[in-house]
N, C-alpha and C positions, 0 to 999 in steps of 0.2 A: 523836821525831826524824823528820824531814825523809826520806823513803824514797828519793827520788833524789838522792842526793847530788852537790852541786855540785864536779866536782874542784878540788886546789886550785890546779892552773893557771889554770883556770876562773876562780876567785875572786879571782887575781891579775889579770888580765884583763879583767874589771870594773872592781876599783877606780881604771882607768887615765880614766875617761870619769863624766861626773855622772848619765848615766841609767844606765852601768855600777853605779856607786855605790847607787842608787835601786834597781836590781835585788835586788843584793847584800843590800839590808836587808829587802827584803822576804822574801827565802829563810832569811835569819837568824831572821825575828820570826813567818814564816809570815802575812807582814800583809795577807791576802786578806780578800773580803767574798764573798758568793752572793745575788743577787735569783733568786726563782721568780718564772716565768711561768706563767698557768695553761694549757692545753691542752685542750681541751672538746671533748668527745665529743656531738656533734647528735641521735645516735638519746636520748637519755637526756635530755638540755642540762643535762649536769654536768660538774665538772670528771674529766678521764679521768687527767692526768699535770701536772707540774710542767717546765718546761724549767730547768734551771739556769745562770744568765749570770754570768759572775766580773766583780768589782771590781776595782780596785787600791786603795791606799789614799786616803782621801778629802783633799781639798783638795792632790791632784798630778796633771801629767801625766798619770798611768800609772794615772788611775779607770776611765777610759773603758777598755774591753775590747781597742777597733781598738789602742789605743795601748800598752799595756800587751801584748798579745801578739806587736803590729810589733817591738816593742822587743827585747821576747825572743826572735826567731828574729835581728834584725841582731846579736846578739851573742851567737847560736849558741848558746841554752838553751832556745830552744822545748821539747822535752821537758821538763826538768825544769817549767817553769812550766805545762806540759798538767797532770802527774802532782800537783802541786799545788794546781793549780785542783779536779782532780778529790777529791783528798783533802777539800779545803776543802768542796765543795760537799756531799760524803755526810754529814760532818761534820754542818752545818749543816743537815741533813734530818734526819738521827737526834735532834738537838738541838730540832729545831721538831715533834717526832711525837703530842705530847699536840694540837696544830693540826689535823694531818693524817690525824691515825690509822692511818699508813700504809697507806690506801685508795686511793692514788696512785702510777702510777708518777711515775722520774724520770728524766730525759734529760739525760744528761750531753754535753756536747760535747766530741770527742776529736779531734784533727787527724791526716788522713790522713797527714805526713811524720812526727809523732811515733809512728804505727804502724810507719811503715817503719824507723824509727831503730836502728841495728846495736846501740846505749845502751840501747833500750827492753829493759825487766823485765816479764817476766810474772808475774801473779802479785800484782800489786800492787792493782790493783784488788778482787780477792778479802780480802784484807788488808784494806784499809779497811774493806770492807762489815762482815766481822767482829768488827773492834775494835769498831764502833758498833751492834751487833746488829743488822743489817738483812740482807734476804734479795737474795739476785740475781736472782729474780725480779722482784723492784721496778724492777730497771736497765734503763735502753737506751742504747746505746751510741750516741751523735749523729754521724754523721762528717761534719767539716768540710772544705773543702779550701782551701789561699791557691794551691799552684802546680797544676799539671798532673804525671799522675800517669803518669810513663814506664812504669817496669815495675811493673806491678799484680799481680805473682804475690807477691813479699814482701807485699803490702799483704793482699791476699785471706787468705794464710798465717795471717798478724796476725787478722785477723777471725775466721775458722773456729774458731781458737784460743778467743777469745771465746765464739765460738755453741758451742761441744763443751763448754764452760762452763756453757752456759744461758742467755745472756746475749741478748735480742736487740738488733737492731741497726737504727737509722735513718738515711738519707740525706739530711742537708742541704742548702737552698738548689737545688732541682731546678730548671732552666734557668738558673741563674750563673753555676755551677762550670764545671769545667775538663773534665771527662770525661761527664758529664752523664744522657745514656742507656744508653752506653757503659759507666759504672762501675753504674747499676744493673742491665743485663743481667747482669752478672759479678756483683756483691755480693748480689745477690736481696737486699735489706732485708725486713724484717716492718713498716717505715714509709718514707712518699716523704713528705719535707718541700718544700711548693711554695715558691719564693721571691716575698716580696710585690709583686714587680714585676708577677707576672701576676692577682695578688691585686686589685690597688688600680685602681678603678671595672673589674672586670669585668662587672657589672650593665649598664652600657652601652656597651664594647667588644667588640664581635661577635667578632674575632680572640681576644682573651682566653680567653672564652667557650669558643672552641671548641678550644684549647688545651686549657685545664681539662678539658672532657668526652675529649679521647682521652687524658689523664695518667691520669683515672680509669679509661677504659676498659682502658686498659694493664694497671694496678695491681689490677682487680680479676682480669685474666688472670693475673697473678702471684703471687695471694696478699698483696697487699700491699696497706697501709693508707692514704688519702692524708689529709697534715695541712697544709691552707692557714693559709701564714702572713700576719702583718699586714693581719688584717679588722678594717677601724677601722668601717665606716658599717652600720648596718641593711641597706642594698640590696645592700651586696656579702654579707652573711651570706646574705641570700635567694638572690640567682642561687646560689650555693655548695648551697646545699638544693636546688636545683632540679635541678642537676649529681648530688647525689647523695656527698659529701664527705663525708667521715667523722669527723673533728677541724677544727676551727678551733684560731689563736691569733692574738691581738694585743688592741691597746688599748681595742675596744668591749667587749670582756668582764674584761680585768682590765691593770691596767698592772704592772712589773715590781716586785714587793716583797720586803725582806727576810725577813719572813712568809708560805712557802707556805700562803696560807688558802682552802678550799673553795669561799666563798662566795664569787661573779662580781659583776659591779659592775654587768653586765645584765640587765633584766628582760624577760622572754620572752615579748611580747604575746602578749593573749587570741584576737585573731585570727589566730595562725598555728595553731591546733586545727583539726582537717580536719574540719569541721562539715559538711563535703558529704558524708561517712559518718560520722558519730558510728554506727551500728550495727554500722559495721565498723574499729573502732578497738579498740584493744588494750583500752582502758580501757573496754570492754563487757562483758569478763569478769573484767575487776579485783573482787579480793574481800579486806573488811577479813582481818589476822592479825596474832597479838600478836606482838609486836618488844619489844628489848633496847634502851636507853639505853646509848651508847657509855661510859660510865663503871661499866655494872653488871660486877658479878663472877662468876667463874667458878662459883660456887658457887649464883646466881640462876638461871642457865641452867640448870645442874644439877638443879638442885628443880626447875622449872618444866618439863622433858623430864620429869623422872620423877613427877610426876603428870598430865600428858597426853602419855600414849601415843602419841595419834593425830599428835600435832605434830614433823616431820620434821625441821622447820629453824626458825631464827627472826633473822629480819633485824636487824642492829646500825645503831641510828640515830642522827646527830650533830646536834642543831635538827633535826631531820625529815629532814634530807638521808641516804641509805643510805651505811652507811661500810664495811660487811663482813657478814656472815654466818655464821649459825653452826649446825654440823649436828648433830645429834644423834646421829648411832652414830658420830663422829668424837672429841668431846667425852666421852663416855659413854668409849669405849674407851681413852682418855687417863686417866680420870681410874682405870679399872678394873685399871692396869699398877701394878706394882710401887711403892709410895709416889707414888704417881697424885693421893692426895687431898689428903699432906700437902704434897705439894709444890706443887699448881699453884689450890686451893681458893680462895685469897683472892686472887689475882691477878684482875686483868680483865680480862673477857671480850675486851676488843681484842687481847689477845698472841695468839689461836686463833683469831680470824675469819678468815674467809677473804673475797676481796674479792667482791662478790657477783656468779654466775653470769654474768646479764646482766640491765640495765638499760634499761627499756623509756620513754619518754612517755607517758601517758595517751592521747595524739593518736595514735601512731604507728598507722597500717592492720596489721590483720592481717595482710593478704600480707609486708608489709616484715617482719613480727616474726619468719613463718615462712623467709622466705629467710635472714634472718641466722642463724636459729638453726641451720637443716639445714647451713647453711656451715661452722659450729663443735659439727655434731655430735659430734664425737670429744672435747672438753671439755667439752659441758652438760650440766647435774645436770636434773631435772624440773620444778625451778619458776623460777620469775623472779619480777623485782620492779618496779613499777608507779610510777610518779612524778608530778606533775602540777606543774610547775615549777621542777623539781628535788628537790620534796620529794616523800617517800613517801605513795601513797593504799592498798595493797595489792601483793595477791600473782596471779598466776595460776601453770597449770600446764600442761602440753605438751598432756596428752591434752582439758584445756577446749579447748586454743588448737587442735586439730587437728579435734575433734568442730563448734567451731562454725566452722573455714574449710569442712566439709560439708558441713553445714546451708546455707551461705550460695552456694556454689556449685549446689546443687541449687534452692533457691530462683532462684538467679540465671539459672541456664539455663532457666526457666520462663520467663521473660519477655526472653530475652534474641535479637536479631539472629541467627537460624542463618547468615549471612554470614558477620558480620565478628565474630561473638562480642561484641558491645558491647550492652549494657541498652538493651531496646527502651522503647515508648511509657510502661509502665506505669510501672518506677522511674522511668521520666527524670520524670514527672507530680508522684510522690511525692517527688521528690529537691526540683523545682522548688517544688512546696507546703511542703515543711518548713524551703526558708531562707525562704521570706516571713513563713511565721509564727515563724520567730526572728528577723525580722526584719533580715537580715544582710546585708552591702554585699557584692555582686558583681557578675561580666558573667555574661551569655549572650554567644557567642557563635556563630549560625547558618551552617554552613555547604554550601553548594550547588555541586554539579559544573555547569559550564556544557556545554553542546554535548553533553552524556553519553549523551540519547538515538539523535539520529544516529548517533556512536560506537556505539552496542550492539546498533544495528537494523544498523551496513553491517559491524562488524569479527565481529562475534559475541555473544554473552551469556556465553558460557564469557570471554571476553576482557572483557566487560563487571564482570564477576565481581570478575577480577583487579584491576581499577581501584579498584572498590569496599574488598576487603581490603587496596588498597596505601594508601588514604585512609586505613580508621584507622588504619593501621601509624602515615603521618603525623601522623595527630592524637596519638598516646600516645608519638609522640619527641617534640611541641614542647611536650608539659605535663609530661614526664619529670619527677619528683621533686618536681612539686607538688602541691597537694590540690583540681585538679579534676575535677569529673565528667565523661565524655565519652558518649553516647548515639547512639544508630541510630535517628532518626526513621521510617528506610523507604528505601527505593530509594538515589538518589544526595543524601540528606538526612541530616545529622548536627548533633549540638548538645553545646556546652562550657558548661559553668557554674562559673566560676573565680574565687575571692576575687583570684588575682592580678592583676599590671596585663595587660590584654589586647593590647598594641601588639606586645610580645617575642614572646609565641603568635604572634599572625596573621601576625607577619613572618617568624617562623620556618616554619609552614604552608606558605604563600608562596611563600617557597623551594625546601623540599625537594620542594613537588608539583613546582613549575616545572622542576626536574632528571629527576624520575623521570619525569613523564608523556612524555619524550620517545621514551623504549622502547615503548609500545603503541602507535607508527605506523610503518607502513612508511618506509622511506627517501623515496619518490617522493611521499608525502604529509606528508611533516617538511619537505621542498622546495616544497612549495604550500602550507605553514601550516596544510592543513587537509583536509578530505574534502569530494567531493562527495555529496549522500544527499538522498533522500525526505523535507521536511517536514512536520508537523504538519500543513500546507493541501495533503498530496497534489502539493506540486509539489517538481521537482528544483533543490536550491541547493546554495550553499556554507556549509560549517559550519567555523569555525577553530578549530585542534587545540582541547582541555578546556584549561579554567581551573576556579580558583575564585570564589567570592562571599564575603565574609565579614560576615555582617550582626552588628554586634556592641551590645549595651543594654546600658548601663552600669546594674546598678537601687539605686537608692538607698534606706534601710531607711524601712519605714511607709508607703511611697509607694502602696502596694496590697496587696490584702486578698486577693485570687485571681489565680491565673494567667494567665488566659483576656486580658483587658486588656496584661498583659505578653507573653503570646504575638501579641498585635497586632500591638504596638509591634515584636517580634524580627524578626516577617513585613515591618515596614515598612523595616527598617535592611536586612534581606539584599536586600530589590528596588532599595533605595538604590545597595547593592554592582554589583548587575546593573546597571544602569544607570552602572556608571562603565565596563565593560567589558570586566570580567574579571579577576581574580588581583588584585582589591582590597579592602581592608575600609572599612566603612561605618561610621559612630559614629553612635548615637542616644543623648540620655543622659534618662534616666528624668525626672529633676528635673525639666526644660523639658516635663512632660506631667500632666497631673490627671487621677486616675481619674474616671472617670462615675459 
């Protein structure tokens, strides 16, 4: 039976009208559909949740969602058709879980008026999940909005209710809606859903772009999760990684099916692995460990803990992709309770998994793997689980992951810039030597402070200093979230080596020098463009405030066998740069040169 019952004034009142009518049957017959979307989690590149989108019935008006829920608020059953949607949708997850293995959340979409609804029933939601065996943990509550939300204290009331539940809760459509910042300073979500408006070409929309990074930066002040919606092209997934996003969704990874299925329709090139530290990527301490066939039983698991000892946990796998997890004094202690054996022996090991810990890429840098984890220290178990394009390669563990971040810090500070803390000559050598002989396409990009020595002989060297550590600050905001190298040649000399495209960096570079550098001159010399000072040839001239140079070599694979030839080439692109006149970048591209 239908939980929120349609009154029968209500039902009188319908039948008065053909979309009234059209309503009417479908409350009668419950004649709704659910396509999931999938929602993909980037640190891992698996799927993380399912959105669930409602149907109406097929070949009417009322399939499409806009239509079918316009309909229902013009004649004032919005609630009922929410409480519906929702039923139908958990429905239809608990019915698809031999797919999913409920290693998935799911996100349901709720409307902010049918919260506020004096009609609304608590309690319903809970209900559902029940009848269908599923957990509330699995839920996230989606909230939508159509109007503008006056009084937001019943709405908040509504929510609280929810989360004192368990339940968490996501914000739809963030810069559409009606209330926008305003409803998440108040709702604090555990997700901020981006609307694909500022999604689509933000790869080559500056404003976009920088949108996105302070959504994020908000979000990460808040505890909260950011999920861009509607990434349809390769380029907009990358700026999105570069930003630093947490979930993606839209049609380049999966289009909307009645089958919540795991597997993404995208495949996750070879060259997005951060091959500029393979020795400091997570999958350096990745180590084989036996795992569970999501089909095996409780009683496989069972044996298997109790003849090795040593073995803690043992990850549950779907085709190779990790679906849950399974621990052994959890398991063990289950099955050691009162009719423990008889009751839960032959069942499958999927009813007891847990969803695993966290989910790591083979690619992902150590540092990333340790911020996230210390972030959710108060919920992680000791080990994690290792992937290599979505499917499982191994296991690590906290205390590998913490022993070898210092090993490599100690290592690193050996040869590292006492300035600016950036890897001096010797990695940057070794960094440059080991893509050539993997042969791999990227830039160099060289970077030179112009006028710097004048500046450090008339302002100071303590002031000189400061220029220096504001530079790399620069350089590690404009490669933020991607997988290049950035090194300290010496003095006012630095160097990038980035599979990405270089034009984005060096504009970005660019930029944020050209803002900052205006603080380290007096006023009376920001008004003359520049300083007077003692040149190189002992005489006194005019020096114009600092710029940059950007000499950039594009090197293409097998082109050369040593470095020494490509450090040429980088020396010839940055004098390029100098010679346009400052706070420019210079292109050389490999191809157009033969080694000797």
């Amino acid at each position: 039976m239908f939980s929120q019952e349609l009154s029968n004034s209500k039902k009188v009142e319908l039948l008065q009208t053909s979309s009234g009518q059209e309503l009417c049957a479908i409350f009668a017959t419950e004649n709704l559909s659910t396509h999931f979307q999938s929602i993909v989690e980037l640190k891992s590149r698996s799927t993380f949740a399912f959105e669930a989108l409602t149907r109406g019935p097929e070949s009417s008006k009322l399939y499409s969602p806009l239509n079918l829920f316009y309909t229902a608020e013009k004649h004032q059953c919005l609630l009922e058709m929410d409480v519906l949607a929702r039923k139908t949708a958990i429905k239809n997850f608990a019915n698809t879980r031999s797919i999913h293995n409920n290693c998935a959340k799911l996100f349901i979409n709720v409307s902010a008026q049918s919260l506020m609804s004096a009609a609304h029933q608590s309690g319903q939601t809970l209900n559902f999940l029940t009848e269908n065996d599923m957990n509330l943990n699995q839920i996230v509550i989606e909230i939508t909005e159509s109007h503008p939300i006056d009084d937001i204290q019943p709405f908040l009331k509504a929510i609280n209710h929810y989360r004192s539940l368990g339940f968490q809760v996501a914000l739809d459509d963030l810069g559409a809606g009606y209330n926008g910042l305003k409803l998440w300073s108040e709702l604090k979500p555990d997700y901020v859903k981006i609307d694909k408006h500022f999604v689509h070409n933000v790869d080559i929309n500056a404003d976009k772009y920088r949108f996105l990074e302070t959504i994020n930066t908000l979000a990460k002040g808040s505890n909260a999760k950011v999920i861009a919606e509607g990434v349809e092209t390769e380029n907009e997934l990358k700026a999105l990684q570069k930003i630093g996003i947490d979930y993606v969704q839209g049609f380049l990874f999966k289009r909307p099916s009645p089958l919540p299925s795991l597997k993404l329709d995208y495949e996750w090139p070879q060259t997005t692995e951060n091959r500029f530290s393979q020795n400091e990527s997570i999958g350096s301490i990745s180590k084989p460990h036996p795992v569970l066939d999501v089909k095996a039983r409780v009683k496989d698991a069972s044996e298997f803990f109790l003849k090795n000892s040593n073995v803690n946990f043992l990850p549950v796998l779907d085709n190779q992709i990790p679906a849950g997890i399974v621990w052994r004094d959890e398991l063990l202690s289950l099955l050691a309770s009162q009719y423990g054996r008889d009751l839960h022996l032959k069942k499958p090991v999927s009813h007891f998994m847990n969803r695993p810990p966290k989910v790591f890429d083979f690619s992902e840098s150590l540092v990333n793997v340790s911020r996230e984890i210390t972030s959710h220290e108060s919920s992680f178990n000791s080990a994690f689980l290792i992937t290599r394009q979505g499917k499982f390669v191994g296991v690590a563990t906290l205390v590998q992951l913490l022993e070898t971040i210092t090993d490599l810090k100690v290592q690193s500070a050996k040869y590292a810039n006492p300035l600016s803390g950036l890897p001096g000559n010797v990695p940057i050598q070794t960094t440059l030597q080991d893509n050539l002989d993997q042969q791999l396409r990227f830039n160099v990009i060289y970077v030179d402070v112009d006028n710097f020595k004048p500046y450090n002989d008339f302002y100071s060297f303590e002031q000189g200093d400061q220029v220096i550590t504001t530079i790399a600050s620069v350089l590690k905001s404009a490669t933020l979230g991607s997988d290049s190298f950035i090194g300290h040649i010496g003095g006012d000399d630095f160097v990038i080596l980035t599979p990405d495209d270089y034009q984005p960096i060096c504009e970005r570079i660019l930029e944020e020098f050209s803002i900052l550098i205006d603080d380290f001159y007096h006023e009376e010399d920001k008004l003359k463009g520049g300083i007077s000072a003692i040149g190189r040839d002992g005489e006194q001239k005019f020096f114009p405030m600092m710029s940059l140079s950007l000499g950039v070599l594009c090197v293409e694979p097998g082109l050369f066998s040593h470095r020494q030839k490509l450090s040429s080439l980088a020396t010839k692109a940055k004098k390029g740069a100098k010679a346009m006149g400052g706070n420019q970048f210079y292109v050389i591209d490999s191809a157009d040169f033969k080694e000797d």
